[in-house]
MILUMMAR-402798 format. One line per 4 residues: for each residue x, y, z of N, C-alpha, C. Coordinates in steps of 0.02 Angstrom, whole numbers. Example, Ala and Ser with C-alpha at 12.3 -4.5 7.8 and 13.67 -1.06 7.14 Angstrom:
<nodes>
660/-284/390/615/-225/390/660/-165/390 ~ 642/-112/354/684/-53/357/645/2/394
</nodes>
This chain:
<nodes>
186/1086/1676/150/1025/1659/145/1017/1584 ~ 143/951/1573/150/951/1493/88/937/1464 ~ 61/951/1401/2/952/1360/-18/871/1354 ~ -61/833/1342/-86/778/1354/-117/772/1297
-108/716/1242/-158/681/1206/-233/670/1222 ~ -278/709/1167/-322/727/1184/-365/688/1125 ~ -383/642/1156/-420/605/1085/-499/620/1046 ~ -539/655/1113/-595/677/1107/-622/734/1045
-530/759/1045/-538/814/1005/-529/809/921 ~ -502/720/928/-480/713/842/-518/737/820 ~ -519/745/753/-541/760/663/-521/734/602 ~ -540/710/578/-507/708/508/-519/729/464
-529/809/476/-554/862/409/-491/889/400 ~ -471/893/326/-504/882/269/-518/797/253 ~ -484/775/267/-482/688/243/-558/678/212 ~ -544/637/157/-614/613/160/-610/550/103
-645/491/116/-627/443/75/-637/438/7 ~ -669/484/-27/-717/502/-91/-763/454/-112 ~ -803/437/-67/-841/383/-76/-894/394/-20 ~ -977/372/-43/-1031/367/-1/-1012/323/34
-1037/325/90/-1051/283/150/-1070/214/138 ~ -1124/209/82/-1152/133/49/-1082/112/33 ~ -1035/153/-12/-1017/114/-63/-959/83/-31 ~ -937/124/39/-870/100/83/-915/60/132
-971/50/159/-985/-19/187/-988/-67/153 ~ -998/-52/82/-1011/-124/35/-930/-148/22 ~ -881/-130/-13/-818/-133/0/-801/-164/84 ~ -795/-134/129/-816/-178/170/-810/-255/187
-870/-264/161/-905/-325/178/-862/-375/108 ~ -873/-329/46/-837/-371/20/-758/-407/2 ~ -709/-359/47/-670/-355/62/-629/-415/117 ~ -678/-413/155/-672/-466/220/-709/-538/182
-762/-529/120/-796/-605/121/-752/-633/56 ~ -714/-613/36/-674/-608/-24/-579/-614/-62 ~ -580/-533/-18/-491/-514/-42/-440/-568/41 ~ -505/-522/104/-424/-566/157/-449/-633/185
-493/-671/157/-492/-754/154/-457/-760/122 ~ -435/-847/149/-398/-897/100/-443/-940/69 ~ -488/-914/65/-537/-982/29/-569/-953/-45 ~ -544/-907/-66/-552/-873/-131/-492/-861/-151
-457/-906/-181/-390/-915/-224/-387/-888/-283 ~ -419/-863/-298/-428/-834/-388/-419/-755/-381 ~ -386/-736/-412/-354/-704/-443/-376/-666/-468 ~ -410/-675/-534/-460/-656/-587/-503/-636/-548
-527/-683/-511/-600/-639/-481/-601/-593/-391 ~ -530/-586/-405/-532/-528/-344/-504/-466/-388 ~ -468/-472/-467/-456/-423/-498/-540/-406/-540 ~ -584/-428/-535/-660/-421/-547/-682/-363/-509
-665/-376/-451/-730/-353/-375/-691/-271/-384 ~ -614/-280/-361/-576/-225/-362/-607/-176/-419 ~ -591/-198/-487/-607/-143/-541/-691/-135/-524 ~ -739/-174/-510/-803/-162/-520/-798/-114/-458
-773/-97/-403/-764/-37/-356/-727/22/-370 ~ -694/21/-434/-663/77/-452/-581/86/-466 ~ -544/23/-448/-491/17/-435/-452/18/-533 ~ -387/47/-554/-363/35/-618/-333/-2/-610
-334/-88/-638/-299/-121/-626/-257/-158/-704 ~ -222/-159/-722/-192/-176/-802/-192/-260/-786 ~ -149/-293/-848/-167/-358/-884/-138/-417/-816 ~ -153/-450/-825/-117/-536/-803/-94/-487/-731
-130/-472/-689/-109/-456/-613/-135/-514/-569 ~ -68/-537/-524/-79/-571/-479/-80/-569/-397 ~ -165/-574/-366/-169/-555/-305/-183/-625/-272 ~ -127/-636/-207/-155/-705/-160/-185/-674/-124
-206/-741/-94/-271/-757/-26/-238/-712/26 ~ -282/-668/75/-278/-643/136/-261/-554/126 ~ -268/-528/57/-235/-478/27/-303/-424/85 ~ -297/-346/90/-352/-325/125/-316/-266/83
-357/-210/52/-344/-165/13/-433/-96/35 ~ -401/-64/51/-432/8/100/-513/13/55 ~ -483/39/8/-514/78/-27/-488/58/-122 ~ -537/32/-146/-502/7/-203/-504/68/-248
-566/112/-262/-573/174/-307/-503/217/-311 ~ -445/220/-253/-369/242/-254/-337/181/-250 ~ -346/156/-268/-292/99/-317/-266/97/-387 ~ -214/93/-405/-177/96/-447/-131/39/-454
-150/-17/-519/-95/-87/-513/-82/-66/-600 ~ -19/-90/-605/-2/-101/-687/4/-171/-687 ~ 20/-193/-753/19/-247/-777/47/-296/-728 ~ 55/-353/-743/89/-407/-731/127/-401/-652
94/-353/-629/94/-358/-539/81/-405/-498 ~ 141/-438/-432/87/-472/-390/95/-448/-342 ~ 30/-466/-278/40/-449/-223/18/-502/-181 ~ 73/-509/-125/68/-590/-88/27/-560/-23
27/-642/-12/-35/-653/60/-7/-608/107 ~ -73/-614/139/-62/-551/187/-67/-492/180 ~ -30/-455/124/-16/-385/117/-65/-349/142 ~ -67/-266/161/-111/-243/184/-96/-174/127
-154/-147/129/-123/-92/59/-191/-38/98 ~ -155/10/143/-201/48/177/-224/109/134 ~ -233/125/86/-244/171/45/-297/216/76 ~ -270/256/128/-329/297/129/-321/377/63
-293/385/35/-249/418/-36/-228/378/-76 ~ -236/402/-132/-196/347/-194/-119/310/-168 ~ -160/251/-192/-76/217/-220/-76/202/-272 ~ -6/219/-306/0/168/-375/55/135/-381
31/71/-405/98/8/-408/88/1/-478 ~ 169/11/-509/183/-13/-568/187/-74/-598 ~ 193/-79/-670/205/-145/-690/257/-191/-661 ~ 244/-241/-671/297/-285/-659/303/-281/-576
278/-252/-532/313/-228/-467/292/-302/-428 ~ 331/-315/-387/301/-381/-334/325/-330/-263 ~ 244/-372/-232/242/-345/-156/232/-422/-126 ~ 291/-413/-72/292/-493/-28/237/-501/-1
243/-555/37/207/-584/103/182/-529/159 ~ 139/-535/191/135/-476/241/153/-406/221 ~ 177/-382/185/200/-297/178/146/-249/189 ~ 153/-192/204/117/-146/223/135/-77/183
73/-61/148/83/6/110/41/53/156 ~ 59/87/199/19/132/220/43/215/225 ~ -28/239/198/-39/308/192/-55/369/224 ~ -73/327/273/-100/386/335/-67/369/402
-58/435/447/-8/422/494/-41/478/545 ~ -23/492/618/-69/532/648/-2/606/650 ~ -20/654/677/33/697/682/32/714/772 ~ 81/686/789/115/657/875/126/734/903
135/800/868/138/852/897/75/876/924 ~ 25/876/889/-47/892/920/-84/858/954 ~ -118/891/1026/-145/856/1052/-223/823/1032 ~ -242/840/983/-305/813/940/-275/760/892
-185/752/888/-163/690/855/-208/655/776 ~ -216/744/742/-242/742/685/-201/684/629 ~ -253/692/578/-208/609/521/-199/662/481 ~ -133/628/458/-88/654/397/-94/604/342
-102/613/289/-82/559/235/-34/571/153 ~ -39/533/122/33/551/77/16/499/37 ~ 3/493/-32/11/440/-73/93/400/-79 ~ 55/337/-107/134/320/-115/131/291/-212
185/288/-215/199/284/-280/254/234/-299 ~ 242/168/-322/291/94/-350/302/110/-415 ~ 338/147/-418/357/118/-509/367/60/-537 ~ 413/45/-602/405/-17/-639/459/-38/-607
436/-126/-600/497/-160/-564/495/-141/-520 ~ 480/-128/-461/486/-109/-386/481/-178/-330 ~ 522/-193/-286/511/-228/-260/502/-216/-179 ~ 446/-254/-174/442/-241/-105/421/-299/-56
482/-322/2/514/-386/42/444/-398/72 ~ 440/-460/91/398/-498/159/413/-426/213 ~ 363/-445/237/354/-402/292/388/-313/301 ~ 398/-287/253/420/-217/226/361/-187/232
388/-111/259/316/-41/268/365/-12/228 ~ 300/25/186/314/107/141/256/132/185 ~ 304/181/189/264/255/268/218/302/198 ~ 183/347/245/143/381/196/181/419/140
196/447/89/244/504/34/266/457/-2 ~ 284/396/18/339/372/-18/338/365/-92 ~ 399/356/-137/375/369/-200/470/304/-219 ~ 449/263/-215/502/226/-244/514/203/-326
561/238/-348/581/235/-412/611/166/-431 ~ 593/180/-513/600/100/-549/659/48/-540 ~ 641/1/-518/664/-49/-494/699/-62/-441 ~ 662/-21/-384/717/6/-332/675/-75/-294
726/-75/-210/709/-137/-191/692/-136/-117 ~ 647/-154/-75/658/-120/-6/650/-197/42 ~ 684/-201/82/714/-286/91/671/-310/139 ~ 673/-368/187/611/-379/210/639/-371/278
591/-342/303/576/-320/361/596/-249/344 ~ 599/-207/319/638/-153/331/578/-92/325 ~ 590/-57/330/552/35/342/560/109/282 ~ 513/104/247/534/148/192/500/203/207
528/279/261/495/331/281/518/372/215 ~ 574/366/182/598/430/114/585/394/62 ~ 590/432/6/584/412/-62/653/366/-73 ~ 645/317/-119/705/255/-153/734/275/-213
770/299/-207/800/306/-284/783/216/-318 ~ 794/241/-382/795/209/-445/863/166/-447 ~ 840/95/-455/894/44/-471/931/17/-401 ~ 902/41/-332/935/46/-264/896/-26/-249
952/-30/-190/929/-72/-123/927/-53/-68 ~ 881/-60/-24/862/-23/41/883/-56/98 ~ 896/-62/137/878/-107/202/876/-59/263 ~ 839/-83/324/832/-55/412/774/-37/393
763/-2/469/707/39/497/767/93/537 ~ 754/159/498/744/169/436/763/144/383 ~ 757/140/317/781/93/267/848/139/244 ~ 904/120/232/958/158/193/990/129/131
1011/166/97/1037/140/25/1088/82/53 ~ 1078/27/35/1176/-33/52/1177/-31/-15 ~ 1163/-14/-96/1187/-47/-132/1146/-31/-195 ~ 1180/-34/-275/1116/-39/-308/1136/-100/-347
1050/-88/-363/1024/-160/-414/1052/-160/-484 ~ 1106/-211/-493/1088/-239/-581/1056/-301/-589 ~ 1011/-275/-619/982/-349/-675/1022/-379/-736 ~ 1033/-442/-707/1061/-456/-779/1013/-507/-820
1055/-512/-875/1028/-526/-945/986/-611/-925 ~ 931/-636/-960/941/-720/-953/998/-734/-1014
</nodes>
């Protein structure tokens, strides 16, 4: 007979969000009355709330309506970043997104994942890491580890479980190299 998923038994020690209980219900609340409405279009003042929770966020960053971000205190944005509607940025571990990087429509950065061999189906997690210029498609997941190098590109819809080399293009689930990126000149 085979071993059975046993949910009673989860844990998530060590995990821990580094944050009081106040300060992740208040995040929270402000999270839902704020970052994933469409009725707070500004920019400026969701890059406000974020840093006043802890988040490093650099110059002229642009966040749309419907954005939902975990835990802002492991956030990491560089400059002149945007990130489109929808996105979900599950940070239960640091992320950091570089300058210049654009994250589409819908995309999903997530960090934590359960481990399918145990029957207590403990969480695993893994920062992820956008360097400069990184692009990342409408509707694209980076799995927990990932660490995509500068200016790499991961296409939309597609699945980023490994690290991206630098200057690449990704596509599938799983995502595989088709190609790399030149930028050219204006």
């Amino acid at each position: 007979m085979q071993t059975k998923v046993d949910l009673s038994s989860f844990n998530n020690y060590p995990y821990h969000p580094q944050a009081s209980y106040f300060r992740q219900t208040s995040w929270f609340f402000i999270n839902a009355l704020f970052l994933k409405t469409s009725l707070v279009p500004i920019s400026r003042f969701k890059v406000f709330l974020l840093r006043l929770f802890g988040a490093k966020i650099g110059k002229r960053v642009n966040i749309k309506p419907c954005v939902s971000i975990k835990y802002p205190w492991l956030l990491e944005i560089g400059d002149h970043a945007w990130i489109g509607e929808n996105t979900w940025i599950d940070n239960l571990v640091l992320v950091k997104i570089g300058a210049h990087t654009s994250i589409s429509q819908g995309a999903m950065l997530l960090t934590g994942n359960h481990h399918y061999k145990k029957s207590s189906f403990d969480l695993i997690t893994g920062s992820i890491i956008l360097e400069e210029g990184v692009w990342i498609g409408a509707q694209a997941t980076v799995c927990p580890g990932v660490h995509a190098g500068s200016h790499s590109i991961l296409t939309v819809g597609s699945v980023a479980t490994k690290n991206l080399d630098a200057y690449s293009i990704y596509q599938g689930n799983p995502a595989v190299k088709i190609r790399n990126r030149v930028i050219e000149n204006n």
